[in-house]
N, C-alpha and C positions, 0 to 999 in steps of 0.2 A: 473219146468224143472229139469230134470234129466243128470248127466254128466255120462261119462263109459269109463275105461282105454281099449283099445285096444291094443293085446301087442302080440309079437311076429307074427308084420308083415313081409314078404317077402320087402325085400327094394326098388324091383321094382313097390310095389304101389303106386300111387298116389292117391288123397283125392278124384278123380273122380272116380275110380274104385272100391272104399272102399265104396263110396256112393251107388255105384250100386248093388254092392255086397249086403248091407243091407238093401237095398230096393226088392232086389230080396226074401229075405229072407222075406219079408214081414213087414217090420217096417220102420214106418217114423221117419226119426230124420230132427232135423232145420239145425245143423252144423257138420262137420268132418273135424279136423285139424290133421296131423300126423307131428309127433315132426321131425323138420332137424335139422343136425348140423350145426352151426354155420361157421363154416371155408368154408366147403366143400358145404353144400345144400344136401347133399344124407339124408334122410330118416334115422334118426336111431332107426327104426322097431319097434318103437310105437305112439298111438296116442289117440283121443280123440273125443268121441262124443256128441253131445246133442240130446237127444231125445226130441220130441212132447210136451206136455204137457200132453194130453190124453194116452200118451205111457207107459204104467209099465215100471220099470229098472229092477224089477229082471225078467218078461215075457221076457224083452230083452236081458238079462244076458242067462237065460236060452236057447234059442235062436241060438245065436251067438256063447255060451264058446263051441271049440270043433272044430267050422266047419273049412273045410279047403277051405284057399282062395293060392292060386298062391303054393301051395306041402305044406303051413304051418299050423298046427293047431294052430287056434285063442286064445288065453285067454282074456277073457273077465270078466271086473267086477266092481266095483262101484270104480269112481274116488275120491280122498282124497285128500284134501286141499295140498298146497304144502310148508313144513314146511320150515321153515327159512334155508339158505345154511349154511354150513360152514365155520370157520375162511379162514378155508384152500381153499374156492373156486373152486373142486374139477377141478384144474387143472394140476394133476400128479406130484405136487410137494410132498416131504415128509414131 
């Protein structure tokens, strides 16, 4: 299984529309999670998907990087482990 950053979403997507959108485009994936904030719930305009198993990531990469969903061009591209946070907790402290 294959993961893929989805990044520079329109904030008014939801994981159902992002679904359809990449099913229209002709690819099956199993899951689509889009990152919210914590405080608020709004979308903050990236996300994440799993492909198929049978699915290529780069066929899919290639695919997806470009198109426009809701006036945004998508960037798409292979998801990367998410490395340890900072001391600082990136909570706008200095």
């Amino acid at each position: 299984m294959s993961k893929l950053f989805v990044g520079n979403l329109h904030f008014n997507v939801n994981e159902s529309a992002l679904e359809m959108f990449i099913r229209e485009c002709g690819l099956e994936i199993q899951d689509v999670k889009i990152i919210r904030d914590v405080n608020t719930g709004s979308s903050r305009g990236f996300g994440f998907i799993e492909l198929d198993d049978g699915q290529d990531a780069q066929e899919a990469i290639s695919v997806l990087n470009g198109k426009t969903l809701e006036g945004r061009s998508l960037r798409v591209d292979r998801a990367h482990e998410r490395t340890t946070p900072s001391p600082r907790g990136g909570r706008g402290r200095w």
